[in-house]
N, C-alpha and C positions, 0 to 999 in steps of 0.2 A: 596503691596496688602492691601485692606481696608478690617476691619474687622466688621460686624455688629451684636452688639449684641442683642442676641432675646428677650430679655426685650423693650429694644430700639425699635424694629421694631412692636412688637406687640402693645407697647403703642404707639409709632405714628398711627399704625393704628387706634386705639379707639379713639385717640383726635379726627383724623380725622374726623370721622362719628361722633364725638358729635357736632363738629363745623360746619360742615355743614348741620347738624339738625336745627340751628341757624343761621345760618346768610348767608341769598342769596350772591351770588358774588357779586362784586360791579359794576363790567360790567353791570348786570341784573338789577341792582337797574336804573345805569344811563339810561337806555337805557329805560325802564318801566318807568319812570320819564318824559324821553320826549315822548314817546308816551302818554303819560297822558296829556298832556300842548297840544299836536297837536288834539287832536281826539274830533269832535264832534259830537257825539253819547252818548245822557245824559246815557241811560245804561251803554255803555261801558264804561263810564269814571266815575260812581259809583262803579262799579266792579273793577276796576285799582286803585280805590281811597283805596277799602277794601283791596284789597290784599298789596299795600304801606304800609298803616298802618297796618297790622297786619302784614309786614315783618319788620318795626322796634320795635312794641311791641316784638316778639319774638328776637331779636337781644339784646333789653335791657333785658328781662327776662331769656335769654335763655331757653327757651320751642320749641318744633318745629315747624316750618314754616306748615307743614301740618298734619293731624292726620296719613299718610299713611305715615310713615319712610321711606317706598323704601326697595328693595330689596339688599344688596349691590353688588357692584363692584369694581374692583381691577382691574387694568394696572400696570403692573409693565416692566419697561423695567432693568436689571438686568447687570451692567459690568460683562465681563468676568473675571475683575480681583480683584472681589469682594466674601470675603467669609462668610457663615453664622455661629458665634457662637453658636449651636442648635442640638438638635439631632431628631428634627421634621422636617416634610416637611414644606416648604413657606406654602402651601395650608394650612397643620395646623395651622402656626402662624397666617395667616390673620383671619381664623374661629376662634382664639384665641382673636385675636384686637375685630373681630364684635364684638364677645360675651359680651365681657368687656363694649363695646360701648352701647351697647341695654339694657345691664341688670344695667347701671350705677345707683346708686340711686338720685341720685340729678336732672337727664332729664334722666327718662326711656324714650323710643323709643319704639313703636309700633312693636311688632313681629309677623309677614305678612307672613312668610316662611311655605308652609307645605309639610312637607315626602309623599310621595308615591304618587305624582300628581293624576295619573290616576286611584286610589284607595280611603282608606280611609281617604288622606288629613288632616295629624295629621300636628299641629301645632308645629312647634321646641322647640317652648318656647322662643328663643334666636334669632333668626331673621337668624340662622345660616343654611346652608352654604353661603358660599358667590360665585360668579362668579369672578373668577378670569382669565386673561387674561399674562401670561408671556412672556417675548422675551429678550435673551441673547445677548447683544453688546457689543460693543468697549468701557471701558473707568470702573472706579474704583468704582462708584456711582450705588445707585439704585432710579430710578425716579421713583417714587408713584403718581397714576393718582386714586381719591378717587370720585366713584359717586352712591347717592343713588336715583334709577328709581322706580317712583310710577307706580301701578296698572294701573291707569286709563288711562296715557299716553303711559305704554308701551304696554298693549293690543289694540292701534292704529297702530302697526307696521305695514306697508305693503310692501311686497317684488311682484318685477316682472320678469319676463324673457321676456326682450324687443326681435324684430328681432331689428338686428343692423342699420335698417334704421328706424326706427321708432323714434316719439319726446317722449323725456322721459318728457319736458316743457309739453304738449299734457297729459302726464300719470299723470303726478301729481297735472297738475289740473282739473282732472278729477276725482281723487283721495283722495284732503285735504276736498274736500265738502262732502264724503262718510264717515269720520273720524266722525263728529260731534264736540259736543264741548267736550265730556269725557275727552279727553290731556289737558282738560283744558290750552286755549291758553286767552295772547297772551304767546308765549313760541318760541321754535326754533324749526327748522327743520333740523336734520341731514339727507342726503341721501347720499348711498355709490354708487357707479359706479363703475362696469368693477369686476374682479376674476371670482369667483363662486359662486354660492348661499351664503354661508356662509361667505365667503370672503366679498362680496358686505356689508350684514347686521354687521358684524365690522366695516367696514369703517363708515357706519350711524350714529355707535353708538358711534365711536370713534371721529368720528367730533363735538361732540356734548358737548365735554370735553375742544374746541377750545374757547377764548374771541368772543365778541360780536364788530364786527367791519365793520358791514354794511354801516357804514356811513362815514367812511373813506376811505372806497372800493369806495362808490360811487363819493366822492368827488376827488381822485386821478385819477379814471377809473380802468377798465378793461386791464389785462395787459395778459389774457389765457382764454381758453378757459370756465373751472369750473369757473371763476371770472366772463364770460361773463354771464353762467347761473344764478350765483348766484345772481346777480343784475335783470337779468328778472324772477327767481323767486320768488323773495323778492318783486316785484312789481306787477305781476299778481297772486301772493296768495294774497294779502293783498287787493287786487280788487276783489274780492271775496264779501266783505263785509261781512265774519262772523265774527269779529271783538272780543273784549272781552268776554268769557264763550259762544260765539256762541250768542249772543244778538245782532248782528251787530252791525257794526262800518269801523272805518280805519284801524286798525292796528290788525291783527290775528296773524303774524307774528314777531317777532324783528329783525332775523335774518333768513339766509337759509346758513348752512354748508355744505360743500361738499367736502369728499374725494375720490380720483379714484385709481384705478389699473390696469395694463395690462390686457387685457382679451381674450379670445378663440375668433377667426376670425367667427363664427357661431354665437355667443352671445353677449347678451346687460343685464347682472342683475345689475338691478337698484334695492334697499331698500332704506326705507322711514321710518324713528322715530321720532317723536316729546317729545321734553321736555317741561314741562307743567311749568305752574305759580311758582310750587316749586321746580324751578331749584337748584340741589344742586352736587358739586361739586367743591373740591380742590386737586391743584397740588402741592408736598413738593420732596427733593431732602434727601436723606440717603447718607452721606458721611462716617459715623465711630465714628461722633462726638457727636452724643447722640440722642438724642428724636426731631425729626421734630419741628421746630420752626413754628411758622402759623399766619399769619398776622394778627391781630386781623384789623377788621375796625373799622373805626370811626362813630359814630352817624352822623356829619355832612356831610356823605357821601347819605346817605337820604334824597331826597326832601322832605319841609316841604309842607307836602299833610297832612289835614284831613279828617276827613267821619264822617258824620251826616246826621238822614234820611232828607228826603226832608219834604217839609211844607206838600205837600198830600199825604204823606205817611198814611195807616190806620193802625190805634193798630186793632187787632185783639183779643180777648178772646176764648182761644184754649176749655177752659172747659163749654162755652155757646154757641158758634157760632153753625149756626144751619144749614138744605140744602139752607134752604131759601134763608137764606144771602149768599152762595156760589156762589149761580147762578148770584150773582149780579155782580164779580169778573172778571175783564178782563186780558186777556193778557199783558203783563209788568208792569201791577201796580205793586208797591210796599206795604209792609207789613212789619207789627210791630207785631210778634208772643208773646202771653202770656199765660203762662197758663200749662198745663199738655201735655205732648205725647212721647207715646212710639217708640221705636228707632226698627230696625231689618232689616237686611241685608241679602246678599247671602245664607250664609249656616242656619238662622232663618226661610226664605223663605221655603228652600227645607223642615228642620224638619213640620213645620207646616203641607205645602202641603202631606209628609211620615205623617201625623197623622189622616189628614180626612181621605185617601188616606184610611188608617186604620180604620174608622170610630171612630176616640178618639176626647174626646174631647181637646183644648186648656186649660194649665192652671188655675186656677179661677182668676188669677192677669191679665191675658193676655186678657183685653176684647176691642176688637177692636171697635165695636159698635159706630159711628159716632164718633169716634175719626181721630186723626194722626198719622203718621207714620213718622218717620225720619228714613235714609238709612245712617246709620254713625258706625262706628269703633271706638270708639276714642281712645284717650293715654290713660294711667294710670297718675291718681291724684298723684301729689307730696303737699304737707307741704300744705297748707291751701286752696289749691284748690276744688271744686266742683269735677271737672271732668278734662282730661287734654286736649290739642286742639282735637274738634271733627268738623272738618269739615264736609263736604257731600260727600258722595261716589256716584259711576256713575251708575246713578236710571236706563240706560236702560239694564242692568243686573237684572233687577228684573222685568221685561215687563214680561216674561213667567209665569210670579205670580201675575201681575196684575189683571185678567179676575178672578182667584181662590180667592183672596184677597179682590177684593171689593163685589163678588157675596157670598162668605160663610161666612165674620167676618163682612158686616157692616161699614167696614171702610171706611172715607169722603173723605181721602185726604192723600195726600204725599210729603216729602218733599226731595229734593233729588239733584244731581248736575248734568247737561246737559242736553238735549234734551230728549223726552222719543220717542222711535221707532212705527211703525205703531200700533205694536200688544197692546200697553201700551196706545195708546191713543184712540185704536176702544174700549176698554175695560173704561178708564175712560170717552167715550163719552157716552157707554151705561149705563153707572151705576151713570151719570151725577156726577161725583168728580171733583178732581181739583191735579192739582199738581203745586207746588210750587218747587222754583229753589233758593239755599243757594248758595251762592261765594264759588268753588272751590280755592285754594289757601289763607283763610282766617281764617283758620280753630285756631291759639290761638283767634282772636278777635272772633269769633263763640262763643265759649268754654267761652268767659266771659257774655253772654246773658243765660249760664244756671246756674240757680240756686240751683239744689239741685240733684241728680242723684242717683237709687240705681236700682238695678240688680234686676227684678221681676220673670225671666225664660231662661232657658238654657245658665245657669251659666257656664257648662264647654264646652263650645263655647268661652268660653273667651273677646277677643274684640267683639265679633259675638255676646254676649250674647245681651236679648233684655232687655233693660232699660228703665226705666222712667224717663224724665227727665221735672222739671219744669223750664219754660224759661221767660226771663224778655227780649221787647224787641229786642226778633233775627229778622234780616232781611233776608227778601225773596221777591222774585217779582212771580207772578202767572205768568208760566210758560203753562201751559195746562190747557184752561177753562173750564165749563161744558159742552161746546159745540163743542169740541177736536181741537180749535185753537191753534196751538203752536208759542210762541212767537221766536222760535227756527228756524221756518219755515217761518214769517214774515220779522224779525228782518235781517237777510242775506240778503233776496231779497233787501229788501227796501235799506240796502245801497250798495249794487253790483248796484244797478240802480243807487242809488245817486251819484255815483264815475264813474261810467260809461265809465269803459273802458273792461268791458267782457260782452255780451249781458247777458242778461236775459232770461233763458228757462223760459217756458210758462209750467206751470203745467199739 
């Protein structure tokens, strides 16, 4: 009988979430590598460029790949004939592992977690609890399946209840064009097939823990049925043409996972998750013998890709720039931000709107007034840093504060990651602003375009609080003009028509 001691199991769990804080698998690197070398779509293949480089800069620094840690999860499948040294539950040691993992000081991690959902949404502190997942088998060992799910990808989930004749091919791509780019793709696609509701969306989510080997499926063939789909839905998502961040292109997809199950002769549940740009997840075996070994990778497992703006790229001055010059702004230009703007997100949003609401006024540091906004979280600063990765969060969570935001503070513009929804662009048509669109998945190379950062208002908001941040050079492309063009809504079209193997709906 193998004996695991809970020192052992709880620090393998912490390595684990520190290291795949750091460093994408290398399935994900090769495979984002060649779609970067295939794809000609100048956006998409800037957006693919930034998230390469800023997934080896965090691999050398060890910082994380995105300012949004993920939620954790735990797979564990457990021998029967394995015992635990411990007088806690498993479920405790793994909230033991996270804790250690997030509150580490050398690469804090982002704590995303809050108590009481459907209430006052207090923040853990420690990114704790975690989802954990067990099942008792055959055999002396514990196999540890470690994955941390960002916000923005896994509030894309969507589950269905097919009849059993129906195309589930038919649902889902019906389905990935409703997603937008939030999951910040290109990423993968887990769907589960067959059980029960709940049964279906594990399978999704468990597929999605599997390698990257689309291309070897495709080159050998189809040898069942799931292999059949998965090759035509790896080819009609990717026909699509929403391509990198939803800017169009070739590649939305890398891969399409799929696990199945027996299911009830009346039903068809099909669930749908996407893993986004900052795919993270690692698989280690618990034998008895100490602390999870973990494969460190190599630098040269990274294509040598760089990123540098383009020649018509515009510097912008964040602290002059006026309406004037807004209106001049088209959809996918790019942009060289400098200058001052304040940050504020989800729960910033709500306090504010609770204060008109109340007739108070805003802080005197908080003045929005032809200013910008940035829709970001970031990490906490370690040893010499400014600030720690602060990528962009997904701006259309904050559409229902657009209309309030630009009509009561004055504010010019926004800057944010994915598409923004109707209600967010009827509102920056009318108030003629602009929003601008940061590289989801870029988020340490973000974080070195800011210069100086310090906490102006609702400090105990914590990551949520709104900051000021002075920027040198961050890139952005204009995303919604003055005139509620979305390059979100062009960019698709234009290359689903170019590839041209799904018609093209007519608006």
């Amino acid at each position: 009988m193998t004996t695991i001691r809970e020192e052992d199991f709880i620090q393998s769990i912490a390595d684990g979430f520190q290291f795949i804080s750091y460093y994408h698998p290398a399935d994900y690197i090769k495979a984002l590598g060649q779609a970067y070398e295939r794809e000609q779509s100048e956006a998409a293949k800037d957006a693919m460029a930034q998230i390469l480089v800023n997934s080896r800069m965090c691999a050398e620094g060890h910082r994380p790949i995105c300012q949004d840690t993920g939620i954790g999860m735990v797979f564990l499948k457990i021998g029967m004939n394995v015992r635990f040294d411990t007088q806690r539950s498993i479920t405790d040691l793994v909230n033991e592992g996270v804790r250690r993992a997030y509150l580490n000081a050398d690469n804090p991690l982002r704590a995303s977690i809050l108590s009481d959902p459907a209430g006052a949404r207090k923040n853990t502190k420690d990114n704790t609890p975690a989802v954990v997942h067990m099942e008792l088998v055959l055999g002396d060992t514990v196999e540890v399946h470690l994955a941390a799910k960002g916000g923005g990808s896994e509030n894309k989930s969507k589950f269905v209840m097919l009849n059993p004749s129906d195309s589930i091919v038919d649902w889902v791509l019906k389905t990935v064009p409703t997603m937008g780019a939030g999951w910040c793709p290109p990423g993968i696609l887990g769907i589960g097939i067959g059980g029960t509701a709940e049964k279906a969306m594990l399978l999704a989510k468990e597929s999605l823990l599997d390698h990257i080997d689309i291309q070897e499926l495709q080159a050998r063939g189809a040898k069942n049925r799931v292999e059949e789909l998965r090759l035509e839905l790896y080819e009609k998502v990717n026909a699509l043409g929403i391509g990198a961040q939803g800017l169009g292109g070739l590649t939305t997809v890398l891969d399409v996972k799929i696990l199945d199950f027996p299911t009830h002769a009346a039903s068809l549940p099909v669930a749908m998750i996407p893993n986004c740009a900052a795919t993270r997840h690692v698989h280690f075996t618990l034998d008895g013998s100490g602390v999870a070994k973990l494969p460190v990778p190599s630098l040269s497992d990274w294509p040598e890709v760089t990123w540098a703006a383009s020649a018509d790229t515009v510097h912008v001055n964040l602290d002059t720039v006026t309406r004037e010059e807004i209106q001049n702004w088209k959809p996918g230009q790019r942009l060289l931000l400098n200058g001052k703007l304040l940050t504020g997100r989800d729960a910033a949003h709500k306090r504010i709107a609770d204060m008109f609401a109340r007739g108070e006024s805003l802080p005197p540091e908080v003045d929005f007034n032809n200013r910008f906004i940035y829709y970001v979280g970031p990490v906490d600063a370690v040893r010499d840093e400014v600030v720690g990765p602060a990528g962009p969060t997904t701006a259309t969570r904050m559409d229902k504060f657009t209309e309030m935001m630009l009509a009561k503070t004055g504010l010019m513009g926004m800057v944010g990651k994915s598409e923004r929804g109707p209600s967010g662009i009827e509102a920056i048509k009318k108030h003629k602003a602009v929003y601008l669109m940061a590289v989801g998945g870029a988020a340490y190379l973000v974080s070195k375009a800011i210069r100086s950062a310090r906490v102006v208002a609702f400090a105990d908001l914590g990551m949520e609080a709104i900051h000021e941040f002075e920027v040198k050079d961050m890139p952005v492309t204009v995303a919604v003009d003055v005139n509620g063009e979305s390059v979100h809504n062009t960019g698709p079209a234009e290359w689903q028509a170019k590839i041209g193997k799904i018609p093209v709906k007519s608006a």
